[in-house]
C-alpha positions, 0 to 999 in steps of 0.5 A: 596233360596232353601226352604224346609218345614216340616209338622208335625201333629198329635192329640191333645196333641200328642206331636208335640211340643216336636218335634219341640223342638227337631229340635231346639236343633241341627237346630235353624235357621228355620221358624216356623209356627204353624197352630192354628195361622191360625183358624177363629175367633170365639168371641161367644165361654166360657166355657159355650157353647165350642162346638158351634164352633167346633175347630176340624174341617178342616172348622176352618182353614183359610187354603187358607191363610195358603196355600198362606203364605206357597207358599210365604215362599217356594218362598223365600218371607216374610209373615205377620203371624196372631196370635190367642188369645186362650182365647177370641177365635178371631184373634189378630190385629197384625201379626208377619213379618216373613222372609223366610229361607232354613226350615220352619216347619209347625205343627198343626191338620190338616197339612196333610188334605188338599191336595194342603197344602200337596203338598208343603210339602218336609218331612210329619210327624205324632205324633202317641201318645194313646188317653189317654195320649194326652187327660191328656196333653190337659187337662192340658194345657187348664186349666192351658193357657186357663183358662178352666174348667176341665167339659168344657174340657171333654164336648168338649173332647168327642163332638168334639175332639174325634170325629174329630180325627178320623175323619179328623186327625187320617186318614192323618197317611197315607199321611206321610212319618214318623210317630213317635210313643209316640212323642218326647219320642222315641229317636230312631225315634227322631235320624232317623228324625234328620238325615234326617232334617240335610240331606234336609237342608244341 
């Protein structure tokens, strides 16, 4: 089996996801692997004290297993996929079995970062969104599936987020080979990426 994968990355709240929707929607049979799957458990962290472990940070990836499944992926072998419980910040007991296919999309912070990730990759995407309108959509998504507050969002926004985005997420824009501006909002870039999505898994 000839297996390609898609990288797409970008800053929190830039629309990644939107991204992969639109993929879906004219290629369903694909591998999805979402990076946040792969942070290390970090049972310590509430509302209260959100910064003690900083989620934007390459460190809180288990990039070493994230890079042995999507090797294993690429050579045609199933993977036992961890999940992550967002709200007690800790990796769940069961995995998801997933079996190889011709795509596998991987979409996360930190899919361009490291190097030997990169190597893997057939297509590298970054989702160019302004920082105001991706710290609304995190605010509202953490609120509403997170159970967070709105000061422990800002705090932990402007502590580590902020910071880490410029400093690990945003320098990656130079790796890719695509880079979306506003996200799943321009249709023209959506039209150029489908194009070449059908053509590498034709």
């Amino acid at each position: 089996m000839d297996v390609k994968i898609i990288g797409i990355t970008g800053g929190s709240g830039s629309g990644k996801s939107t991204i992969v929707r639109k993929i879906s929607e004219v290629i369903n049979d694909f591998v999805f692997i979402p990076q946040d799957n792969y942070y290390h458990s970090a049972t310590y962290i509430s509302n209260e004290n959100i910064t003690a472990y900083n989620f934007d940070h390459p460190d809180a990836f288990d990039t070493p297993l994230l890079h042995q499944q999507l090797s294993a992926l690429k050579a045609g072998e199933a993977i036992e996929m961890p999940q992550y419980d967002f709200v007690h910040h800790r990796r769940k007991e069961e995995r998801i079995h997933m079996e190889p296919k011709p795509l596998v999309i991987i979409e996360g912070l930190m899919v361009l970062y490291d190097r030997q990730i990169r190597d893997l990759l057939d297509l590298k995407l970054y989702v160019d969104t302004p920082d105001d309108i991706r710290f609304i959509r995190r605010l509202k998504r953490d609120m509403s599936e997170r159970g967070r507050t709105v000061e422990s969002v800002i705090r932990q926004y402007m502590e580590v987020v902020r910071p880490g985005h410029f400093s690990f997420i945003e320098p990656t824009k130079e790796y890719a080979d695509i880079v979306i501006p506003e996200g799943g909002h321009n249709e023209n870039a959506l039209k150029v990426l489908i194009t070449f999505v059908k053509d590498i898994t034709r």
